[in-house]
C-alpha positions in Angstrom: 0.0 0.0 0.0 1.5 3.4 -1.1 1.9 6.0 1.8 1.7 9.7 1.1 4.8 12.4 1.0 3.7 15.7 0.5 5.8 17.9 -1.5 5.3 22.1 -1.5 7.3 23.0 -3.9 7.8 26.9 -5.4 10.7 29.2 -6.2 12.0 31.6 -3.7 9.7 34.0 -2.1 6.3 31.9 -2.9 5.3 31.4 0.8 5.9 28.1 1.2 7.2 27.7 4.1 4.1 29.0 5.7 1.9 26.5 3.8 4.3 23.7 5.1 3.4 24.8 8.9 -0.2 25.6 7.6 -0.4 21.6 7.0 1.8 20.4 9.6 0.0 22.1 12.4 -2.6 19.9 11.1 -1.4 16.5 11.5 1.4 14.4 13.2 4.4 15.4 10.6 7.7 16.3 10.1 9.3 19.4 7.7 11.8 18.1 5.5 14.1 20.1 3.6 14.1 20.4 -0.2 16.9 23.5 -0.2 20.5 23.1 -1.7 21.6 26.4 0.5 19.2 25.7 3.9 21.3 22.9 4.3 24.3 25.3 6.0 24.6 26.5 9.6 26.2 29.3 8.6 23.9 30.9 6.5 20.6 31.5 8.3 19.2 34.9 7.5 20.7 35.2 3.5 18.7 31.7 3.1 15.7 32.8 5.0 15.9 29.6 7.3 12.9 28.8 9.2 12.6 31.2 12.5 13.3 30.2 16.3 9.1 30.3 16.1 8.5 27.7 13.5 11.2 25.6 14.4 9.5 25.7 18.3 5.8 24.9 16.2 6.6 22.0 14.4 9.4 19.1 14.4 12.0 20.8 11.6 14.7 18.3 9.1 17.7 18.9 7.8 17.6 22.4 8.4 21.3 23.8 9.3 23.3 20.5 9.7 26.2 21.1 7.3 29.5 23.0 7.8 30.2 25.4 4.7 33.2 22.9 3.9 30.2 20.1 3.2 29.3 19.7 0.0 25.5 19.8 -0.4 25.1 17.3 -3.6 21.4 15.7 -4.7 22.7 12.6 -3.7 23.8 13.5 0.2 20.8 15.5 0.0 19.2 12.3 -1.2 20.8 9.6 1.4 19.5 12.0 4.5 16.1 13.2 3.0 15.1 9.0 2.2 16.3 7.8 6.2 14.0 11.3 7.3 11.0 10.1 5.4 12.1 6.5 6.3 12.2 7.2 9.8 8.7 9.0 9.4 6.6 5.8 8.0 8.2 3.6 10.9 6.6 6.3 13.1 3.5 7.0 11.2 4.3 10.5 10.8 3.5 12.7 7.9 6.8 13.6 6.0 6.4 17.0 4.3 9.2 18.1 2.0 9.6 21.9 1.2 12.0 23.7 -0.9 12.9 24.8 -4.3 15.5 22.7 -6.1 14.6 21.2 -9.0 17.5 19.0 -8.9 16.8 17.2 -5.5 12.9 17.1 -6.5 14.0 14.8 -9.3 16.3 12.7 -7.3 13.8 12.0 -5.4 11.0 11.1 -7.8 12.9 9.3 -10.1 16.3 8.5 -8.9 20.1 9.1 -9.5 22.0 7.9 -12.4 25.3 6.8 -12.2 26.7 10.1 -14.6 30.8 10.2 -14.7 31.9 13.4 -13.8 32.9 16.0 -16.9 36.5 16.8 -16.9 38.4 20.4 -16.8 39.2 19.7 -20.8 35.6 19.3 -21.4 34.5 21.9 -19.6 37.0 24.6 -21.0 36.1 23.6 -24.2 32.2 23.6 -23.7 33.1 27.4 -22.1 34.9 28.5 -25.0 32.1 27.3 -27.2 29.9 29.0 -25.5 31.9 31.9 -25.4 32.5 32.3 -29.2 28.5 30.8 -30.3 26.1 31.4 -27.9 24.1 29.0 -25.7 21.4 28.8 -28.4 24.7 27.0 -30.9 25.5 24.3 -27.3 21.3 23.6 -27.4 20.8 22.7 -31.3 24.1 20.6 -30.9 22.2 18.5 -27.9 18.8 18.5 -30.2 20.9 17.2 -33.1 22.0 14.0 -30.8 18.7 13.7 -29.1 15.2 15.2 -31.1 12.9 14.0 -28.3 15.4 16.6 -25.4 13.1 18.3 -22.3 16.1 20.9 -21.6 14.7 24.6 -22.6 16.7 26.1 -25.2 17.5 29.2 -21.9 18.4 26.6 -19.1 22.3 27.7 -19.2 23.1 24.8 -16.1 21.6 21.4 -18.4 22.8 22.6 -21.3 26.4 22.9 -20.3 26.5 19.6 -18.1 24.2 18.1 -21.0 26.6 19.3 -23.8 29.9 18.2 -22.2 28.8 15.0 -21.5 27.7 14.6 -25.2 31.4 15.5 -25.7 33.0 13.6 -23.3 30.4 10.4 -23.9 28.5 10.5 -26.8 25.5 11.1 -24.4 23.7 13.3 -23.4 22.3 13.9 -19.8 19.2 12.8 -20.3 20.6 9.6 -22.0 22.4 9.1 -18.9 19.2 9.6 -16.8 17.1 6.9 -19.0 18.2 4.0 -16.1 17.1 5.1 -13.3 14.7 4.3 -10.2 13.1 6.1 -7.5 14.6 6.3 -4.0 12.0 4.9 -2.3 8.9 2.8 -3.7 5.2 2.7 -3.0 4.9 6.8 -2.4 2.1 8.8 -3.2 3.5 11.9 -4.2 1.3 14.9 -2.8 2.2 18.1 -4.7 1.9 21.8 -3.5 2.9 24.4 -6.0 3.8 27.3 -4.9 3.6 29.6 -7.6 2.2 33.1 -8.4 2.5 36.3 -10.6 6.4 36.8 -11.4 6.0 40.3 -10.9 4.3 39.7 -7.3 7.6 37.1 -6.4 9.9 39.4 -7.7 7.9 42.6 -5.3 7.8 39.6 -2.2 11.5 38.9 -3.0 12.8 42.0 -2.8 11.1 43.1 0.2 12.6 40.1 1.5 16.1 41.1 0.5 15.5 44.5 2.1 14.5 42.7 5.5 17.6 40.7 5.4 19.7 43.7 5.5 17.9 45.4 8.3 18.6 41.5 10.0 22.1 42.4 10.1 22.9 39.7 7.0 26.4 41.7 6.4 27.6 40.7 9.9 26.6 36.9 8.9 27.9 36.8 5.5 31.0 38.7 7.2 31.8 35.7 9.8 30.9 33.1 6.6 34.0 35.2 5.1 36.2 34.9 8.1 36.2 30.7 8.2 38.3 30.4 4.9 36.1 28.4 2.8 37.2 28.3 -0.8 34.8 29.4 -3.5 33.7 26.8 -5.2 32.3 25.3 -1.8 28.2 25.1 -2.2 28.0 27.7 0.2 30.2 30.7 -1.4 27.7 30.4 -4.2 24.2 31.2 -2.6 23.0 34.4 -3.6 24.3 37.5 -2.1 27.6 35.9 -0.4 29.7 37.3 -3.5 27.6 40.5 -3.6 28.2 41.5 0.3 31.7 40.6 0.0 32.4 43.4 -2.6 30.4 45.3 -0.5 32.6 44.5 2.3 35.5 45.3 0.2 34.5 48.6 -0.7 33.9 48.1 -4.1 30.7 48.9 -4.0 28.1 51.0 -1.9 25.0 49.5 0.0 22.3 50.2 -1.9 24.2 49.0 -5.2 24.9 45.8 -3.0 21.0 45.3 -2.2 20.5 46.0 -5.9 22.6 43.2 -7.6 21.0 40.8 -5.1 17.6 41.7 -6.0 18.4 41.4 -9.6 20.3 38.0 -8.9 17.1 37.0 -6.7 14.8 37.9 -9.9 16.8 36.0 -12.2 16.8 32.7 -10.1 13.0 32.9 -9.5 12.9 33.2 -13.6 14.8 30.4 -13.7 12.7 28.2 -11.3 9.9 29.0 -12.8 11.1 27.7 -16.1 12.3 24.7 -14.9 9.0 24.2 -12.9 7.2 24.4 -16.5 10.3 22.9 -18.6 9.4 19.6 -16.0 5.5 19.7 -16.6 5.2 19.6 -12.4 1.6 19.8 -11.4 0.3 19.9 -8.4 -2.2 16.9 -7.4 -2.7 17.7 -3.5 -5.8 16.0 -1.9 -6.9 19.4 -0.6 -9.8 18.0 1.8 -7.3 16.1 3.2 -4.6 18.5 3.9 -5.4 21.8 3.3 
């Protein structure tokens, strides 16, 4: 007999987090996270972590439990999320999962495949393509190799990992994703989206980003500086670490600081938007029961 997961899913700044408490209020559950960056300690107010007053409403998951020297992968992500919701069937306990990453959505639904990792030659080489022909030239070259491809044709991230794979492997991603199975069996997939108007995320986002700052976010980005993790740590790359630090380093004002991030904030919601649509995922939440 399948057991239900509920999933609320949304890009940034499209309440759900409050829909998640909204539900688990409600019944005997747990709130799981489904963020690549809410994974950190370090990094409470950039990421817009759940509050000392959630966390003291409902039982909280994988909120905070990595070092910034952790890499935050779909499949650590997806070893700790599967004991969570493990550990909440032996219990009967509702598992609720809430975030925004595509990437461990999918991981989750369908499984890992076993992809070799693209080398530095590869990569340079997909870069200077890139470079010199436009994304647009990387995307035919992937719909020449595969006709039937689900990538949109502005999803910079799949094309390049799609592309250099092609080069390195005469296969492209979703080739390598054809053998795959889901992480755990029998589920009933519950599905909250999360979406609005783009214009009302972007307005909700950059209130958000605003809030942040009055938060005293430079101080936290500022000790995140101070513990010497390298840049291309997970961490280093959530939005608004790179923008503070020039801020920081005096090579730019405040408000030019806040400005980039809400521009960089508007850009990812666009972005998980389009993967939301590019990935036809619908939302099939029994409402009576739930909601």
């Amino acid at each position: 007999m399948s057991k239900d997961l509920i999933i609320i899913f949304g890009p940034t700044a499209s309440g759900k987090s409050k829909k998640a408490i909204d539900i688990a209020l409600n019944h005997k559950s747990s709130i799981i996270n489904l963020d690549s960056i809410q994974v950190y300690k370090d990094l409470k107010i950039l990421t817009d972590r759940p509050t000392d007053k959630d966390l003291s409403q409902c039982n909280h998951r994988l909120y905070g439990y990595l070092y910034g020297n952790e890499p935050s992968t779909a499949a650590s992500w997806l070893n700790d999320a599967v004991n969570e919701i493990k550990e909440c069937f032996n219990n009967k306990t509702l598992p609720i999962l809430v975030g925004g990453t595509g990437m461990y959505l999918n991981a989750l639904k369908f499984g890992l495949a076993d992809i070799p990792d693209i080398d530095d030659a590869t990569k340079n080489e997909t870069q200077d393509l890139f470079d010199s022909h436009g994304l647009r030239f990387l995307f035919d070259e992937i719909k020449k190799s595969y006709p039937s491809t689900k990538i949109q044709e502005n999803d910079r991230q799949r094309i390049f990992r799609s592309y250099s794979l092609l080069k390195q492997t005469g296969k492209v991603l979703e080739q390598w994703q054809l053998n795959t199975s889901p992480a755990i069996d029998d589920i009933d997939y519950q599905i909250l989206i999360t979406t609005t108007d783009r214009h009302k995320l972007y307005h909700k986002a950059e209130l958000r980003v605003d809030r942040m700052f009055e938060d005293n976010v430079v101080d936290e980005v500022s000790d995140l500086l101070s513990k010497g993790y390298v840049d291309n740590n997970s961490i280093m790359k959530a939005i608004g670490v790179r923008e503070i630090r020039s801020f920081l380093n005096k090579e730019i004002d405040l408000e030019e600081c806040k400005n980039i991030i809400k521009k960089n904030t508007r850009n990812y919601i666009k972005r998980q938007l389009t993967w939301i649509k590019g990935n036809n995922i619908t939302q099939n939440i029994d409402k009576k029961k739930y909601m």
